[in-house]
C-alpha positions in Angstrom: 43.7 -78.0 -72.2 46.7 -79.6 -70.4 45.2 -81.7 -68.0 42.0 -83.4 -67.8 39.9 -84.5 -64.4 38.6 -87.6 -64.2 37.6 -87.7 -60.7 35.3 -84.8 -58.5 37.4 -82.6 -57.9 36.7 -79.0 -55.2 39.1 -76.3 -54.9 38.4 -75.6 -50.6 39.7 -72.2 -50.9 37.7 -68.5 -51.9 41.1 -67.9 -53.1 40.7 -66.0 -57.1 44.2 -67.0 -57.6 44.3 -70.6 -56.6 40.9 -70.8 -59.1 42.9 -68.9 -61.6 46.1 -71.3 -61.4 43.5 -74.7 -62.0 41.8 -72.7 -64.7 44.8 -72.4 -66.2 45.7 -76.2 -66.4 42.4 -77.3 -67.5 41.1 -78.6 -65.0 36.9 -79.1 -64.0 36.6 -78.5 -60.2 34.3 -76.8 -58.2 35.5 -74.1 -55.1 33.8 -74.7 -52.2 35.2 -73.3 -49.0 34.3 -73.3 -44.9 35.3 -70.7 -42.4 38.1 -72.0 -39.7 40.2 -71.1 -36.8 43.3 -69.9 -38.3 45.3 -68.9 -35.0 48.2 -70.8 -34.7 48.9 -73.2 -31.2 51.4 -71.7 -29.2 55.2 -72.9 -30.2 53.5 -74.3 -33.2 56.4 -74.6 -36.1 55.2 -72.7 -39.3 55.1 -75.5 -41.4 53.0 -77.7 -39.0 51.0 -74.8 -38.7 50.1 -74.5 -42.5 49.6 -78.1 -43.1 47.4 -78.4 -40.6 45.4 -75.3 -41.7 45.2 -76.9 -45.1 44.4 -80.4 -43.6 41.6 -78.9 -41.5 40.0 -77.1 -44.6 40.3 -80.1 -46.8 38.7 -81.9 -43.9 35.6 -79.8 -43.4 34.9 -79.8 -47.0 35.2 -83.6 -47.3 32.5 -84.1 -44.4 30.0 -82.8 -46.9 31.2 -84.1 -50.1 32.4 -87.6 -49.2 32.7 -88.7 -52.7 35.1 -85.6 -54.2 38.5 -85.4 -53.8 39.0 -82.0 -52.1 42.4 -80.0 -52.4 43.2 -77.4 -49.8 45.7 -75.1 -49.6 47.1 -72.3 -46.9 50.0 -70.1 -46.9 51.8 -68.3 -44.4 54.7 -65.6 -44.9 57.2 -66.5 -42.3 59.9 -64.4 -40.6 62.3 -66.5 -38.4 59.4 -68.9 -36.7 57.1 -66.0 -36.8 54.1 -66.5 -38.9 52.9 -63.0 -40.4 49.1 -63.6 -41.7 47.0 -60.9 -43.3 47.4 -57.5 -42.2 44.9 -56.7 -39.5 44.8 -53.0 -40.9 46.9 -50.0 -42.9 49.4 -49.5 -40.2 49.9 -53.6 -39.8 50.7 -54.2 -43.3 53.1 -51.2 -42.9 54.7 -53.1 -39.9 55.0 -56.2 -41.5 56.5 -54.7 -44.6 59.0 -52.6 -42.7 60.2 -55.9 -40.9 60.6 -57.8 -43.9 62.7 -54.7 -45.9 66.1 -55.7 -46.7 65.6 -59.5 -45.3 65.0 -63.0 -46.2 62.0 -64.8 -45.2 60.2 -67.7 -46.4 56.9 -68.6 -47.6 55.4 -72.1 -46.8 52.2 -73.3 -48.4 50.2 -76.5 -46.9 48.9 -78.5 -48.9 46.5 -81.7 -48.6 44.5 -84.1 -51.1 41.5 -86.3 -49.3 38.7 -88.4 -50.4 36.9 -89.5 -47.3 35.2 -92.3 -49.8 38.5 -93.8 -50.7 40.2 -93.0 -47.5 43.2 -90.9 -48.7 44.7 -88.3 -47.2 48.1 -86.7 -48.7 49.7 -83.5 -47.0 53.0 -82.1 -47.2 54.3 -78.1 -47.1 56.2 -76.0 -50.1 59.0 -73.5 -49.1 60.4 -70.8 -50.6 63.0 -68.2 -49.4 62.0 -64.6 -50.7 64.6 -62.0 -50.5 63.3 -58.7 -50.3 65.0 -54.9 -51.4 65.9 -52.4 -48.7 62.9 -49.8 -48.6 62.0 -46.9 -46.1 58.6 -46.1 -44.6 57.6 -43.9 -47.3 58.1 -46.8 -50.3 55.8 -49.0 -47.4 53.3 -46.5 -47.3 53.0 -45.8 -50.8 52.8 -49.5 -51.3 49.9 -50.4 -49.0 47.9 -47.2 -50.5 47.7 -48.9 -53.4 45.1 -51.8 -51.4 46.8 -54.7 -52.8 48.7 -55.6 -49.3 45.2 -56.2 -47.1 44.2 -59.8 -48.4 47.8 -61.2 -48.8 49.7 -63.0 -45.9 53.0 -61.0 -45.4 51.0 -57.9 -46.6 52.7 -58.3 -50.6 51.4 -59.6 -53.6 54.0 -60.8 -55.5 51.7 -61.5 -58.9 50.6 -57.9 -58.2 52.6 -54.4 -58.1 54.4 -55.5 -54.5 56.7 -57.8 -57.6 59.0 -54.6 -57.0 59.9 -55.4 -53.2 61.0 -58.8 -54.5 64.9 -58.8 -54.9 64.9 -62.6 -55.6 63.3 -65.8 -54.9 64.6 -69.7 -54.6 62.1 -72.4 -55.0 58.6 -72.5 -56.8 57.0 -68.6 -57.3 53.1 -69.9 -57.7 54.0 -71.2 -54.1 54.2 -67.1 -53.2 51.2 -66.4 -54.7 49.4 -69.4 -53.0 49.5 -72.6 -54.4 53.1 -74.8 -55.2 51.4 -76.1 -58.9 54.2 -78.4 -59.6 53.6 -80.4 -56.6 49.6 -80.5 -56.4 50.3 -81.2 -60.3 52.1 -84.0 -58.9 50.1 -85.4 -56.3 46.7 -85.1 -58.0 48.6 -87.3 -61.0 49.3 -89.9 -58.3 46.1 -90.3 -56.8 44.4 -90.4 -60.2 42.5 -87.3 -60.1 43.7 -86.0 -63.4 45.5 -86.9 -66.6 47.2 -85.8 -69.9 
C-alpha cells in the first residue's frame, strides 16, 4: 500500500480505469457517479469546458454525500479548440482518427476535489500534447474493428492496442488514459484526504 485515506473518499466517475489507477495507490474510496449534460457551451475553451464537466460531476455527487470528499474527473481529446468526445458510432471514430493521423493534439483532463461539509472546492485542468503516426483509412478501420475506440474520447485507447498510433507524448500519460495521478496525488495530500 502506498497511500492510505483518512478521510471518505468517492471516485464520481463509472470509469474502470480511473478505479484501476486508485486501486493501484491504495487507496479506500467508493465510485459513485450521476449522469450529466456533457455538451459543451458554444465558444467554450476546452479546458474550461473539462473543468467544468469535472466540477459539475463532483458537484452532484457532493449534494448527496455532504460529508465525503468527492474527486471528479473528465477528459476531452482536443484538436485545435475542437473538443472530439466519444465516437457517436464506427464511421465517427474512423473520422476522428483520420483527423488526428500524422498530427498533434492535446488531451486535457478536469479535475476537481470538494467537501461540501468543509467547504472546499479545488479544480484545475492537465494537458498533454499527443503526437500521432501517419496512418491511412485501412490502419483506422482495422483499428476501430477491434471495439476498443467506442468508449474513449478521441476514439484511442492509449493503455490499450490504439498505444501503436502514438508516436510520442509530452506531459503526464495516466492523464491520456483519464486521470493526471501526480496531481490528484498532489491535491488529495494537501487537503488531507490521504497520507504515506
Amino acid at each position: 500500500m502506498i497511500y492510505s485515506t483518512v478521510k471518505p473518499l468517492i471516485l464520481a466517475s463509472n470509469s474502470p480505469r480511473r478505479k484501476d489507477f486508485l486501486n493501484d495507490l491504495g487507496l479506500e474510496f467508493t465510485q459513485y457517479a450521476e449522469e450529466i449534460d456533457e455538451t459543451p457551451y458554444i465558444n467554450e475553451n476546452p479546458a474550461a469546458y473539462v473543468e467544468r464537466m469535472a466540477r459539475e460531476k463532483a458537484l452532484i455527487v457532493s449534494r448527496n454525500y455532504p460529508e465525503s470528499y468527492v474527486l471528479a474527473a473528465d477528459t476531452a481529446v482536443c484538436l485545435q479548440d475542437t473538443i472530439l468526445g466519444k465516437p457517436l458510432d464506427a464511421e465517427d471514430a474512423v473520422r476522428m482518427l483520420l483527423a488526428l493521423a500524422g498530427r498533434d493534439h492535446v488531451v486535457r483532463s478536469g479535475i476537481c476535489l470538494t467537501c461540501r461539509d468543509e467547504k472546499k472546492e479545488i479544480t484545475c485542468s492537465v494537458a498533454t500534447v499527443v503526437s500521432f503516426a501517419p496512418f491511412n483509412e485501412a490502419v483506422a478501420r482495422g483499428y476501430v474493428a477491434q471495439g476498443e475506440s467506442l468508449d474513449k474520447a478521441g476514439a484511442y485507447g492509449i493503455q490499450g492496442s490504439g498505444a501503436f498510433l502514438v508516436q510520442k507524448i509530452e506531459g503526464s500519460y495516466t492523464n491520456v488514459v483519464g486521470l493526471p495521478l501526480a496531481e490528484v496525488v498532489t491535491i488529495l495530500l494537501q487537503e488531507g484526504v490521504i497520507f504515506t
